[in-house]
C-alpha atoms as one frame of an Amber mdcrd trajectory, in Angstrom:
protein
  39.921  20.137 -68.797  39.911  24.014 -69.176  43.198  24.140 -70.465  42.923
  21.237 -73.022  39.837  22.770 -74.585  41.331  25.961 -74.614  43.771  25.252
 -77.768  40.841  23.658 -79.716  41.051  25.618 -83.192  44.488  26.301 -83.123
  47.263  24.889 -85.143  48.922  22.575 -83.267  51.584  19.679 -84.497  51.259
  15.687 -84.293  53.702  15.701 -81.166  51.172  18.501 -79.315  48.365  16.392
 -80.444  49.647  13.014 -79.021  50.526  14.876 -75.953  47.038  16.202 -75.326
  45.491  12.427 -76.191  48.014  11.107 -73.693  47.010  13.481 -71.096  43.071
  13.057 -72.147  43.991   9.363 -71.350  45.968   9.606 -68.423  42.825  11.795
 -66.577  39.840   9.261 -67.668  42.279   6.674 -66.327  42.933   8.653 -63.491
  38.740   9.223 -63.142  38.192   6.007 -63.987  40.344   4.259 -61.238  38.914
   7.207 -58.170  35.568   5.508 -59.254  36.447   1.839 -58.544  38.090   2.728
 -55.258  34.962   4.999 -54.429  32.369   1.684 -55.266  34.953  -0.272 -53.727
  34.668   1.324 -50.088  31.155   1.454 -50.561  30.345  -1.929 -51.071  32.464
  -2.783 -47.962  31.092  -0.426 -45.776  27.538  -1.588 -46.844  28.332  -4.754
 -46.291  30.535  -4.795 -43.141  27.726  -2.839 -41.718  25.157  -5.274 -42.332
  27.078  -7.885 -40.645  28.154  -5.709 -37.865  25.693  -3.305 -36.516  22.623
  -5.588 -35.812  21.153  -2.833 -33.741  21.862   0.712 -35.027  21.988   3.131
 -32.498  23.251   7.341 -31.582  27.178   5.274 -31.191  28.965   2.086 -32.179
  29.817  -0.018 -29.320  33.526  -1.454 -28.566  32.653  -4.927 -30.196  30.948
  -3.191 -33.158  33.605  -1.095 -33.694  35.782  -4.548 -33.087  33.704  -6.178
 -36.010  33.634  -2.957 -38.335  37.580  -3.063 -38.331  38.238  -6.799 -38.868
  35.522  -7.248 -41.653  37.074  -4.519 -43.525  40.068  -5.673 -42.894  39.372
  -8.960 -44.403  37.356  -6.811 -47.384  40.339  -5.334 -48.401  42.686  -8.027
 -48.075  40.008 -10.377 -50.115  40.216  -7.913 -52.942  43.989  -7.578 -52.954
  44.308 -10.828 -53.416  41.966 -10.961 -55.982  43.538  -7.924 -57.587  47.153
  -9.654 -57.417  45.577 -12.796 -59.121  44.318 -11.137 -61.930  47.460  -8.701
 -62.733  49.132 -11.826 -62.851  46.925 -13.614 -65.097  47.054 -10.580 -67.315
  51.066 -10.261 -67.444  50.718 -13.788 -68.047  48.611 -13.248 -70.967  50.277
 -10.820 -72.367  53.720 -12.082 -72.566  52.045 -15.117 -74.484  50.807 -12.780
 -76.890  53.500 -10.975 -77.404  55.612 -15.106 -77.808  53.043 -16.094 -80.237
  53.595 -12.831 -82.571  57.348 -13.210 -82.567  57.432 -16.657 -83.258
């Protein structure tokens, strides 16, 4: 972020300018998607937890650690399935929009 602030003030032309906006955009993407991942693993490690470890203790035992594995397992595949649905439903969407302003 240095580096982008550090040719604030200067002249710079429209192409340098929609190259620094692109790469403004690309890095809050970029922050924004480490996030979701980040709240992602969190909310299945809270909850596989919950549902695996009954008793806490110094060590996991085999069948916790059994439990731990497969719930997360399931956790992710749950959201990828999720996550396919949607990007389809989107791409759907969008090449209706795009139909609808040609025609």
């Amino acid at each position: 972020m240095t580096d982008f602030l550090s040719g604030i003030g200067k002249s710079s032309g429209p192409g340098d300018m929609a190259t620094r906006k692109e790469a403004v955009m690309t890095a809050v993407r970029n922050e924004v998607a480490l996030g979701n991942a980040q709240q992602l693993m969190n909310s299945a490690n809270e909850r596989c937890y919950k549902a695996c470890v009954t008793k806490p203790g110094t060590s996991l035992s085999s069948s916790e650690e059994t439990c731990l594995s497969r719930c997360l397992d399931r956790y992710m595949e749950a959201f990828n399935i999720v996550r396919r649905t949607y990007m389809t439903r989107l791409s759907k969407e969008r090449l209706e929009d795009q139909a609808s302003v040609v025609m």
